[in-house]
C-alpha positions as CSV (number, residue, x, y, z in Angstrom):
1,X,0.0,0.0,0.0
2,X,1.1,3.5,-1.2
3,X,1.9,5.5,2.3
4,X,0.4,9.1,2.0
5,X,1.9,11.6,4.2
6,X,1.0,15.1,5.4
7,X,3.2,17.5,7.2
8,X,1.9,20.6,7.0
9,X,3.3,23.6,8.9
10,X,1.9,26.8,9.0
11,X,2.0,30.3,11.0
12,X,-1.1,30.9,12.4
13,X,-3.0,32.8,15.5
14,X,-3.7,30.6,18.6
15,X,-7.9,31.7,18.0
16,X,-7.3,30.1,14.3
17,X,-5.0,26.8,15.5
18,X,-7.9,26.2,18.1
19,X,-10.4,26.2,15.5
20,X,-8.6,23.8,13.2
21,X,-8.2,21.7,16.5
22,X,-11.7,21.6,16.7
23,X,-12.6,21.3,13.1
24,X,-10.8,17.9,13.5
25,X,-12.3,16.9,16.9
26,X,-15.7,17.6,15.6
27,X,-15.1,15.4,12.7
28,X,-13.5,12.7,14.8
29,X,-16.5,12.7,17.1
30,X,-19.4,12.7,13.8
31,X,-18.4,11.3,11.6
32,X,-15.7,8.3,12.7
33,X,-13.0,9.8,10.2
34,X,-11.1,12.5,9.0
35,X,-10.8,13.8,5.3
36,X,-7.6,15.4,4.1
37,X,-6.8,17.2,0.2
38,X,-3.8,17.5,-0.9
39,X,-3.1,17.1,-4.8
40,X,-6.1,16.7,-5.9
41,X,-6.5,13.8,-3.7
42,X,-8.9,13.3,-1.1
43,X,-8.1,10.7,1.6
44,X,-10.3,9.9,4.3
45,X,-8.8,8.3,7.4
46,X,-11.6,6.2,9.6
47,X,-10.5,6.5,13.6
48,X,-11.6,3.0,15.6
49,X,-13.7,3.5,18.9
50,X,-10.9,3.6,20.8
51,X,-7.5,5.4,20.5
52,X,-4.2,6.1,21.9
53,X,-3.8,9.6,22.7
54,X,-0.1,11.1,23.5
55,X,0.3,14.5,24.7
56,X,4.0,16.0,24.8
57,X,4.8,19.1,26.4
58,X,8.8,20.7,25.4
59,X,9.6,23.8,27.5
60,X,13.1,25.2,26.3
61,X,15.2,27.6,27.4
62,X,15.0,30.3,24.7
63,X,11.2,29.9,24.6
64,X,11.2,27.5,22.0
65,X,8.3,25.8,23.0
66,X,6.0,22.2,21.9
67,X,2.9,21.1,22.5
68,X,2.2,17.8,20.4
69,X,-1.0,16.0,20.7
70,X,-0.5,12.2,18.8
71,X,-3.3,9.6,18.2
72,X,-2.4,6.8,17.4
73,X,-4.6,3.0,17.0
């Protein structure tokens, strides 16, 4: 099976990374799935009942700074 990959980084207010966070979470919680476009190609990813869910929190120094939320099934 082809692997399809998204890494998608983009400056952004926190008001409009929260929305996108909950764009997805709404998704996740209607529909059983996620849709993603890239290329002219849609992809939709179906999420099982159940998921691992990782949050990682990096505080550095020079106030570069991580939060990563990972699901994972």
């Amino acid at each position: 099976m082809e692997l399809f990959d998204i890494d998608d980084t983009r400056r952004m207010s926190r008001e409009e990374a929260a929305a996108t966070l909950r764009t997805l979470a709404d998704a996740m919680a209607k529909n059983n799935s996620v849709e993603f476009y890239r290329a002219g190609r849609r992809i939709t990813v179906r999420i099982p009942d159940e998921v691992d869910l990782k949050v990682e929190v990096e505080v550095g120094d020079e106030g570069d700074n991580e939060l990563e939320v990972e699901l994972t099934w």
